[in-house]
N, CA, C and O of each residue as an XYZ file, in Angstrom:
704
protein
N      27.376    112.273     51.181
C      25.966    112.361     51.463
C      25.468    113.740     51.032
O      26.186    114.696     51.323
N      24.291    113.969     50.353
C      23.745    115.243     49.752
C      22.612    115.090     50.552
O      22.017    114.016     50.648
N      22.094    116.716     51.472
C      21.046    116.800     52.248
C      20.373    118.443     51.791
O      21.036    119.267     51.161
N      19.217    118.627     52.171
C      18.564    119.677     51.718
C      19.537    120.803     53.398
O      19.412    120.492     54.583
N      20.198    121.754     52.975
C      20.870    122.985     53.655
C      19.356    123.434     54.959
O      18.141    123.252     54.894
N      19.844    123.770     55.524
C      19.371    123.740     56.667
C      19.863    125.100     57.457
O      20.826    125.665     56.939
N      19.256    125.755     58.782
C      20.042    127.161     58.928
C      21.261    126.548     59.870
O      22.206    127.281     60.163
N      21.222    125.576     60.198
C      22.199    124.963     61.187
C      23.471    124.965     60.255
O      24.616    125.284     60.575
N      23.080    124.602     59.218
C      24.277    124.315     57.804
C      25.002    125.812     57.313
O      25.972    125.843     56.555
N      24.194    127.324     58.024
C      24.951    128.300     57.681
C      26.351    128.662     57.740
O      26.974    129.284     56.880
N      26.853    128.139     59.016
C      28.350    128.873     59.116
C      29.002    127.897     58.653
O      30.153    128.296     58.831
N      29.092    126.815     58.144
C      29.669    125.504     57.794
C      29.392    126.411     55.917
O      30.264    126.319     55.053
N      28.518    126.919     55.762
C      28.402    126.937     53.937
C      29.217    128.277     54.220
O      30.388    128.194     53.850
N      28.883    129.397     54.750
C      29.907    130.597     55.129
C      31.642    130.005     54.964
O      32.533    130.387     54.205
N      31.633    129.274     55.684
C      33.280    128.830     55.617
C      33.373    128.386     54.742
O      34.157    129.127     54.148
N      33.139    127.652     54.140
C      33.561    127.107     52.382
C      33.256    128.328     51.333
O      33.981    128.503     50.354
N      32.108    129.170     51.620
C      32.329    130.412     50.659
C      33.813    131.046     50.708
O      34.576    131.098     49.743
N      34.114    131.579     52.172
C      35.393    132.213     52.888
C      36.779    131.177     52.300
O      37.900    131.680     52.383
N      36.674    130.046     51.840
C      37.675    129.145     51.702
C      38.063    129.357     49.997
O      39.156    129.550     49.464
N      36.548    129.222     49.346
C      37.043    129.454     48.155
C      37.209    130.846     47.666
O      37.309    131.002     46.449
N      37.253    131.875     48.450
C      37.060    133.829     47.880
C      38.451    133.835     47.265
O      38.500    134.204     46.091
N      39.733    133.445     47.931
C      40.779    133.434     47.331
C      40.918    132.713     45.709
O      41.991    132.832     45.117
N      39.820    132.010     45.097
C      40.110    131.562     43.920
C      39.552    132.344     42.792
O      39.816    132.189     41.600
N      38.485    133.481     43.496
C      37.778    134.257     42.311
C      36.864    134.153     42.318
O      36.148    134.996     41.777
N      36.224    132.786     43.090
C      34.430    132.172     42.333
C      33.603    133.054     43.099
O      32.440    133.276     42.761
N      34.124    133.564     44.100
C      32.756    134.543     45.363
C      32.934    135.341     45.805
O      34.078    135.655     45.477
N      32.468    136.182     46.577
C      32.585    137.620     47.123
C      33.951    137.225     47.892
O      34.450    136.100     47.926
N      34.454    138.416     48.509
C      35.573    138.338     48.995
C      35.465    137.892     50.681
O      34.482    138.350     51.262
N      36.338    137.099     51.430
C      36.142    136.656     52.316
C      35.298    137.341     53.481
O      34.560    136.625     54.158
N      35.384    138.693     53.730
C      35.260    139.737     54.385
C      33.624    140.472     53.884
O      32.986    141.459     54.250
N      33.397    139.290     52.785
C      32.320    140.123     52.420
C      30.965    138.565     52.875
O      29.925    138.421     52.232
N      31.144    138.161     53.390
C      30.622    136.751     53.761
C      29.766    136.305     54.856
O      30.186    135.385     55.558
N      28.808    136.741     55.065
C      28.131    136.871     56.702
C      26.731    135.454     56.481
O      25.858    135.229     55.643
N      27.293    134.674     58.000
C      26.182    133.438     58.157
C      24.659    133.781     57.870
O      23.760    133.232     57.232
N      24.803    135.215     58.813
C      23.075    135.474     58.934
C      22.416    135.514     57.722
O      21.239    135.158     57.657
N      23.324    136.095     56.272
C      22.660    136.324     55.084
C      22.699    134.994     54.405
O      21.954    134.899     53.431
N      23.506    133.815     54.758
C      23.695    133.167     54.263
C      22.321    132.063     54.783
O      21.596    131.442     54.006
N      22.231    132.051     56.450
C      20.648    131.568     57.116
C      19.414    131.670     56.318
O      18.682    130.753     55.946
N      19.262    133.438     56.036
C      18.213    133.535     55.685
C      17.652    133.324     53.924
O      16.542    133.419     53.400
N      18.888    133.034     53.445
C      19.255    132.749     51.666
C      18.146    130.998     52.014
O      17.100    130.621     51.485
N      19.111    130.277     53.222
C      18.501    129.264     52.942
C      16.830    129.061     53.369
O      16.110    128.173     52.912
N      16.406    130.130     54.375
C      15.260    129.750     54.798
C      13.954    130.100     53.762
O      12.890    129.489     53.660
N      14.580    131.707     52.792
C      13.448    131.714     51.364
C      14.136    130.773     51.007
O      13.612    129.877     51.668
N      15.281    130.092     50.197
C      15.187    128.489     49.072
C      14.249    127.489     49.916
O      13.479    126.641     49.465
N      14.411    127.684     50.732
C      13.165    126.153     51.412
C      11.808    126.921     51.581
O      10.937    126.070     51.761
N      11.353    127.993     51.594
C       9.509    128.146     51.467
C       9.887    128.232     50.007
O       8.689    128.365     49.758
N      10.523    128.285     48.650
C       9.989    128.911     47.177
C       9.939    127.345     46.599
O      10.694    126.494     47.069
N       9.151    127.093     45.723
C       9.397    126.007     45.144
C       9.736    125.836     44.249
O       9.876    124.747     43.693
N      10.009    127.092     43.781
C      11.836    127.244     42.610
C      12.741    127.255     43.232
O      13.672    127.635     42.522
N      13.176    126.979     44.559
C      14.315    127.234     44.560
C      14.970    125.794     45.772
O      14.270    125.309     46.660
N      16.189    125.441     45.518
C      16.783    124.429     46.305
C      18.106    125.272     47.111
O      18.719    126.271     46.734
N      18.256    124.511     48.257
C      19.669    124.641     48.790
C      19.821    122.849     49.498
O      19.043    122.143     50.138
N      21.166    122.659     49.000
C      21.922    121.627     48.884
C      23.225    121.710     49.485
O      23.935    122.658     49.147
N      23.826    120.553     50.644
C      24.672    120.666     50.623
C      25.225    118.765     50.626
O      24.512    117.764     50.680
N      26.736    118.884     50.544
C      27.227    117.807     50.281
C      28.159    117.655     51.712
O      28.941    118.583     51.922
N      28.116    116.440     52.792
C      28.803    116.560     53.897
C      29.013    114.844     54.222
O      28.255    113.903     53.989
N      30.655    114.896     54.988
C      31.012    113.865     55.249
C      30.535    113.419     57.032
O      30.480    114.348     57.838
N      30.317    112.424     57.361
C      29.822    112.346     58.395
C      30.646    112.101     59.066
O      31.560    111.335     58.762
N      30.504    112.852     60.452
C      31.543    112.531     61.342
C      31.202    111.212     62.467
O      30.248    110.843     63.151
N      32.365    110.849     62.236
C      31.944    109.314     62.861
C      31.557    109.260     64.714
O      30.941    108.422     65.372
N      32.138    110.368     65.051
C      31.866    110.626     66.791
C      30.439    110.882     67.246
O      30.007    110.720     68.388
N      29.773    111.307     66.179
C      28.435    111.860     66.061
C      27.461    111.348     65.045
O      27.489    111.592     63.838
N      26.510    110.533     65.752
C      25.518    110.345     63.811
C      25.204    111.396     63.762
O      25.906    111.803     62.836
N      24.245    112.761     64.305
C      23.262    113.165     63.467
C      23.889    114.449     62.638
O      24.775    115.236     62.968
N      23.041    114.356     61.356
C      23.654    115.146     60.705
C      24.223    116.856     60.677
O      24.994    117.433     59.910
N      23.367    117.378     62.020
C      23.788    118.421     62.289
C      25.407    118.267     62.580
O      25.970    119.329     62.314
N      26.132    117.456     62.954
C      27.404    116.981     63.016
C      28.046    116.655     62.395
O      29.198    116.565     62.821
N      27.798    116.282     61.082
C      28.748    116.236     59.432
C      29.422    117.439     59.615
O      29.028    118.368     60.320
N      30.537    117.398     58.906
C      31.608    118.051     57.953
C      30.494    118.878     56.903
O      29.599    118.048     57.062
N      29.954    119.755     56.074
C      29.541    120.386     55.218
C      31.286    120.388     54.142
O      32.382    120.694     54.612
N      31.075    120.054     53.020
C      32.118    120.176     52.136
C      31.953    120.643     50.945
O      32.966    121.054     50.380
N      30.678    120.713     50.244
C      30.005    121.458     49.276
C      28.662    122.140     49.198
O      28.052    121.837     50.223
N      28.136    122.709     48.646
C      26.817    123.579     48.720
C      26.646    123.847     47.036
O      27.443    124.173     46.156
N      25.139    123.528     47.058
C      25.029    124.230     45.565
C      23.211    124.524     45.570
O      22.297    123.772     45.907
N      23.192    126.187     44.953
C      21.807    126.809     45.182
C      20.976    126.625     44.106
O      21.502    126.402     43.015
N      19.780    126.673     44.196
C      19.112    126.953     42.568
C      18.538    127.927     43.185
O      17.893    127.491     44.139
N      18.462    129.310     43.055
C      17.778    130.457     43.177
C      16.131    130.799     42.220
O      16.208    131.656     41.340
N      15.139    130.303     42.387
C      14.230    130.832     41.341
C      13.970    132.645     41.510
O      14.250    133.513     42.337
N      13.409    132.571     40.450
C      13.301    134.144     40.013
C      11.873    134.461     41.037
O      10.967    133.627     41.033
N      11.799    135.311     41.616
C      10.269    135.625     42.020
C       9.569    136.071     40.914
O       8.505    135.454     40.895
N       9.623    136.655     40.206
C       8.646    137.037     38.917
C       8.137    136.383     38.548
O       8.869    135.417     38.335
N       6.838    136.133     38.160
C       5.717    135.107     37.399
C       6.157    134.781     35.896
O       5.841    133.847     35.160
N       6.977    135.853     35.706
C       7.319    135.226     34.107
C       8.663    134.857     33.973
O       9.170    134.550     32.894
N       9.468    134.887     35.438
C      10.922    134.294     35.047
C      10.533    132.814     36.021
O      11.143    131.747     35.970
N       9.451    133.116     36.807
C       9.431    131.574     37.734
C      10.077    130.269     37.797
O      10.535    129.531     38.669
N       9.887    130.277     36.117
C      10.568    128.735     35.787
C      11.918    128.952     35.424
O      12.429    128.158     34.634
N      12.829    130.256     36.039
C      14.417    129.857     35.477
C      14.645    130.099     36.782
O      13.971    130.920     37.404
N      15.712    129.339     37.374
C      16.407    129.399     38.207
C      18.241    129.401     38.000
O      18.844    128.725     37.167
N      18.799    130.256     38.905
C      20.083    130.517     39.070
C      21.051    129.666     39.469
O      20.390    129.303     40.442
N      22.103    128.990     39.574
C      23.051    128.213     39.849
C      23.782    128.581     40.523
O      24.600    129.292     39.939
N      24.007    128.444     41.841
C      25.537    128.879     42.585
C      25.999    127.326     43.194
O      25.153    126.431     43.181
N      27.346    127.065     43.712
C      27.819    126.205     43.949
C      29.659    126.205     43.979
O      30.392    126.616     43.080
N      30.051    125.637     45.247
C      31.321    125.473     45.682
C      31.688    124.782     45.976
O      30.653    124.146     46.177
N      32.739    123.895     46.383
C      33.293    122.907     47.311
C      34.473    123.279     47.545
O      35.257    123.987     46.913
N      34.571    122.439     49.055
C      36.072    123.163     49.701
C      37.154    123.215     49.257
O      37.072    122.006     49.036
N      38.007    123.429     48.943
C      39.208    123.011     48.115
C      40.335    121.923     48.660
O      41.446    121.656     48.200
N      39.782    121.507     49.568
C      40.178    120.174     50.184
C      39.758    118.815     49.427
O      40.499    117.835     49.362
N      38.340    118.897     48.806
C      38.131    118.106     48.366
C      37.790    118.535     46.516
O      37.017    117.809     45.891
N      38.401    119.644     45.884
C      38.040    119.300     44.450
C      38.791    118.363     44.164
O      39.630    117.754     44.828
N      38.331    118.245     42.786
C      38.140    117.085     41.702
C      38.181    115.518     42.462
O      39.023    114.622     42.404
N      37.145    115.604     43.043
C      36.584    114.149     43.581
C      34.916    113.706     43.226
O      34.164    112.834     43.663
N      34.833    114.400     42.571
C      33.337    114.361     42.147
C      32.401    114.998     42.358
O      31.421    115.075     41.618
N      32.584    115.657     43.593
C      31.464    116.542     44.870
C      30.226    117.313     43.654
O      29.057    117.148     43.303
N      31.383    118.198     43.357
C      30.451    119.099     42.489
C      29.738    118.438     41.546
O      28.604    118.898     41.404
N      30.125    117.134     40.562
C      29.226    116.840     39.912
C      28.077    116.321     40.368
O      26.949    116.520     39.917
N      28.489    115.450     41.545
C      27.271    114.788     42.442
C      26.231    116.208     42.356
O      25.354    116.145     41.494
N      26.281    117.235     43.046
C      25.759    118.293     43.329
C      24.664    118.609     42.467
O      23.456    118.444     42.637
N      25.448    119.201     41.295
C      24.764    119.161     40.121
C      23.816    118.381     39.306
O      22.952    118.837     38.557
N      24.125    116.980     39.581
C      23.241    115.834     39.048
C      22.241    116.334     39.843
O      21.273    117.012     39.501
N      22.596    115.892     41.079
C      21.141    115.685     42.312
C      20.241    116.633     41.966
O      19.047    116.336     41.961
N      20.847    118.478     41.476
C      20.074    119.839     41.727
C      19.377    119.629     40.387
O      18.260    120.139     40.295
N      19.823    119.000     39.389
C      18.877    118.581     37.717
C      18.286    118.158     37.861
O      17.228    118.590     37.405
N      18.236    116.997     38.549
C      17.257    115.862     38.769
C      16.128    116.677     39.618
O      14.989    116.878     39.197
N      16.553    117.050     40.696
C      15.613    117.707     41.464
C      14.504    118.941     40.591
O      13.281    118.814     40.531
N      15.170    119.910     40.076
C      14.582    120.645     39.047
C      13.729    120.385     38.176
O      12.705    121.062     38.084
N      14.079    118.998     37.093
C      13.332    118.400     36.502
C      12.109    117.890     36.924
O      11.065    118.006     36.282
N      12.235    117.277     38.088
C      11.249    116.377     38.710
C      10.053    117.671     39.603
O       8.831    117.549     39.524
N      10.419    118.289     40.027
C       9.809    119.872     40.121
C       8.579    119.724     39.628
O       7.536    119.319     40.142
N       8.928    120.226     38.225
C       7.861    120.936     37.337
C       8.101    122.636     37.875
O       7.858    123.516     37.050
N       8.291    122.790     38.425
C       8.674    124.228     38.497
C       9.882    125.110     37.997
O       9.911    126.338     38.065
N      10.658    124.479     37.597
C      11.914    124.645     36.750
C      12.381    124.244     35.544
O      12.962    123.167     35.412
N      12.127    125.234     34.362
C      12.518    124.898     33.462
C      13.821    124.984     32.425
O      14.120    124.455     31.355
N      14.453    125.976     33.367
C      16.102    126.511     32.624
C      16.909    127.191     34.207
O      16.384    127.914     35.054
N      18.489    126.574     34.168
C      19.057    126.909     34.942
C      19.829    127.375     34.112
O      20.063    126.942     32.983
N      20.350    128.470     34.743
C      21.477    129.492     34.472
C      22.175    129.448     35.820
O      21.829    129.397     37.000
N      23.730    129.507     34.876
C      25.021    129.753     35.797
C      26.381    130.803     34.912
O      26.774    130.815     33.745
N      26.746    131.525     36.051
C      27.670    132.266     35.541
C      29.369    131.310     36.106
O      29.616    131.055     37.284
N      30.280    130.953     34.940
C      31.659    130.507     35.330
C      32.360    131.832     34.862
O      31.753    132.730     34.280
N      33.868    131.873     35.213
C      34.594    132.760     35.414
C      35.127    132.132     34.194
O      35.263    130.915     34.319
N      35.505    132.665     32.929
C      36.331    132.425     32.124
C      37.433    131.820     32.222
O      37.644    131.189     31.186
N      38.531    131.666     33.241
C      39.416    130.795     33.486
C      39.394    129.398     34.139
O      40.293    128.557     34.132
N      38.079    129.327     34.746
C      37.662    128.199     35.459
C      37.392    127.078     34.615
O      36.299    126.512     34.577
N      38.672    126.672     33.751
C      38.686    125.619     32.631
C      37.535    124.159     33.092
O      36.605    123.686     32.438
N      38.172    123.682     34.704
C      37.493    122.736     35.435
C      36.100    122.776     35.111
O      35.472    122.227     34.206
N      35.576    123.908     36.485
C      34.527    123.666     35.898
C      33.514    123.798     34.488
O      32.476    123.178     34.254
N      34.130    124.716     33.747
C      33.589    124.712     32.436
C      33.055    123.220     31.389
O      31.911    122.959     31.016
N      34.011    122.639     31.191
C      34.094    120.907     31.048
C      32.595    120.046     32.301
O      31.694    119.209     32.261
N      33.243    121.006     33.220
C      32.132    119.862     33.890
C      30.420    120.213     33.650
O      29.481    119.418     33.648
N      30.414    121.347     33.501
C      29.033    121.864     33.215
C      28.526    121.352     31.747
O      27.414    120.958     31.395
N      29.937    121.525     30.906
C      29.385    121.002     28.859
C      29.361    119.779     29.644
O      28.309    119.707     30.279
N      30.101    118.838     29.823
C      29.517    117.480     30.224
C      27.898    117.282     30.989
O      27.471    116.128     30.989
N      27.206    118.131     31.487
C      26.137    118.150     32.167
C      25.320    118.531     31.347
O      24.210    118.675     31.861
N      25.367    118.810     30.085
C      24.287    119.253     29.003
C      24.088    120.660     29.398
O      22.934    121.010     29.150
N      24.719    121.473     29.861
C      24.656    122.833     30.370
C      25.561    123.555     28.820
O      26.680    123.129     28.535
N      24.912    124.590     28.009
C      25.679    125.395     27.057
C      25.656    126.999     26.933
O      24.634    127.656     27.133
N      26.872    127.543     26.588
C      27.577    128.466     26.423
C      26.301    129.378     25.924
O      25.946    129.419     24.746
N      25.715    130.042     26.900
C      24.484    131.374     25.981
C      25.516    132.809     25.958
O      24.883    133.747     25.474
N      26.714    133.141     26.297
C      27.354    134.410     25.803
C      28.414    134.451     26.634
O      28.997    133.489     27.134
N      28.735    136.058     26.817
C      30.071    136.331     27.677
C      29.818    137.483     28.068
O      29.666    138.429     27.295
N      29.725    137.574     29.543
C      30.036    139.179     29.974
C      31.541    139.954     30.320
O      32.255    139.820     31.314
N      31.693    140.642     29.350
C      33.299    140.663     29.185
C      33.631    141.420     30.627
O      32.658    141.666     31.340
N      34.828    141.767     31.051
C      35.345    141.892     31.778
C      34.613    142.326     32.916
O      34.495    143.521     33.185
N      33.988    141.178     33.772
C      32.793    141.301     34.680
C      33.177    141.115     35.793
O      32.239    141.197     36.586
N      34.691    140.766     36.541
C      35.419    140.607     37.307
C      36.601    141.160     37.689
O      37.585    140.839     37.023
N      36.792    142.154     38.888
C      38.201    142.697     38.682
C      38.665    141.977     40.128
O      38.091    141.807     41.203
N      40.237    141.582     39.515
C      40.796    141.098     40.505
C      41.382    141.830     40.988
O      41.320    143.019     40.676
N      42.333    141.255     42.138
C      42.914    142.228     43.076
C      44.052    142.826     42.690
O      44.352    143.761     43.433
N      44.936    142.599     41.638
C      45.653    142.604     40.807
C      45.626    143.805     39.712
O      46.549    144.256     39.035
N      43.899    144.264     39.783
C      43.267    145.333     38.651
C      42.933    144.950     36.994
O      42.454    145.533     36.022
N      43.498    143.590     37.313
C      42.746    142.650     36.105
C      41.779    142.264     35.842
O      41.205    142.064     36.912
N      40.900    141.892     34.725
C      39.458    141.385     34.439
C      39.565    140.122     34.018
O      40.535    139.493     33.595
N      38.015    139.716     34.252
C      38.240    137.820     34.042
C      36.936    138.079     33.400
O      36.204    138.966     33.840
N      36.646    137.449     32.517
C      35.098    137.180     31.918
C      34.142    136.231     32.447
O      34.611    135.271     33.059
N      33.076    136.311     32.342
C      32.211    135.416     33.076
C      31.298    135.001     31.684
O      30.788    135.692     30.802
N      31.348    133.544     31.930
C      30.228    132.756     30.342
C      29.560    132.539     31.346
O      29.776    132.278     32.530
N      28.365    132.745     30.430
C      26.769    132.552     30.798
C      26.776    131.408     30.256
O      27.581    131.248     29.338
N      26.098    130.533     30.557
C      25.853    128.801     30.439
C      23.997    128.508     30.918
O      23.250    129.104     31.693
N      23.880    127.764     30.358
C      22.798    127.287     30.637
C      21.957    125.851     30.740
O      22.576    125.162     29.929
N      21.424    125.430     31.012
C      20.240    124.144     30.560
C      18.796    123.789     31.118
O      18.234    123.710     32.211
N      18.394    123.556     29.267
C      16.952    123.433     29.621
C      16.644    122.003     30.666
O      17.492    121.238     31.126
N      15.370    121.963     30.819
C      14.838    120.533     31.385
C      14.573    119.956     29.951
O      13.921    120.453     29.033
N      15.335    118.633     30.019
C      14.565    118.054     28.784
C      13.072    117.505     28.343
O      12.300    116.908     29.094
N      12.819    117.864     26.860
C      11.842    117.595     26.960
C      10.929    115.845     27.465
O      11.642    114.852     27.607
N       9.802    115.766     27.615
C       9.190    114.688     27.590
C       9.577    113.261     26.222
O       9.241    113.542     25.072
N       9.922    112.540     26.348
C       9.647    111.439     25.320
C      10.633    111.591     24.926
O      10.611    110.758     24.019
N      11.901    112.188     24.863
C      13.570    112.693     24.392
C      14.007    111.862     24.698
O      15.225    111.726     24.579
């Protein structure tokens, strides 16, 4: 089930940030706080560039959805500037309990579709980590393409660098 993030949905998206820090994709576990994560979602719900999304299994003891499982999250950040308005940013995770089951693509469809249908969004940008073969594939499959590389834009804990590709996609045009 995909629902618009909610502040109730903070420490549930906090813990899946904290779940995936060990893989590279996000700040480090320790660097991860609900309250910033609350108030991330309460500007995406007044901007109308911007979405928060999450993906959650329902728990059967409980209908309402404040009582789901949260298992993925994915942001579209719009730009406040009048002349970046129409690009918005890409963030997005799922727990590592459940990759490669689809989550993230679901995610992604829903946040295009949503964008498109907008009118307020005309190009999303996302940064992948150069080794993140997975998702890379899954984004070229999404009509999302390769705009450059910020070379060694990541240091691991190790004192190694990872590159981050800039990716992108427009809204398609009308009559396409």
């Amino acid at each position: 089930m995909l629902r618009e993030a909610t502040r109730l949905d903070a420490h549930a998206i906090a813990r899946i940030l904290k779940e995936v820090s060990d893989l590279g994709l996000v700040a480090r576990a320790d660097e991860v706080d609900p309250a910033a994560v609350s108030r991330q979602i309460e500007v995406a719900r007044a901007a109308a560039n911007s979405l928060v999304i999450v993906a959650a299994v329902p728990d059967r003891a409980v209908p309402d959805h404040e009582d789901d499982k949260v298992i993925g999250l994915l942001t579209l950040e719009g730009a406040p500037l009048l002349r970046l308005h129409d690009v918005a940013r890409l963030n997005m995770a799922v727990t590592p309990a459940f990759h490669s089951q689809g989550i993230g693509r679901e995610l992604v469809e829903y946040a295009t579709h949503c964008a498109d249908a907008s009118g307020q969004i005309r190009k999303i940008e996302l940064l992948i980590r150069a080794n993140n073969d997975r998702a890379l594939r899954l984004f070229e499959g999404l009509g999302f393409v390769e705009e450059g590389r910020l070379r060694a834009r990541l240091r691991r804990d190790d004192g190694s660098y990872v590159d981050d590709v800039c990716m992108a996609r427009f809204k398609p045009e009308q009559g396409r």
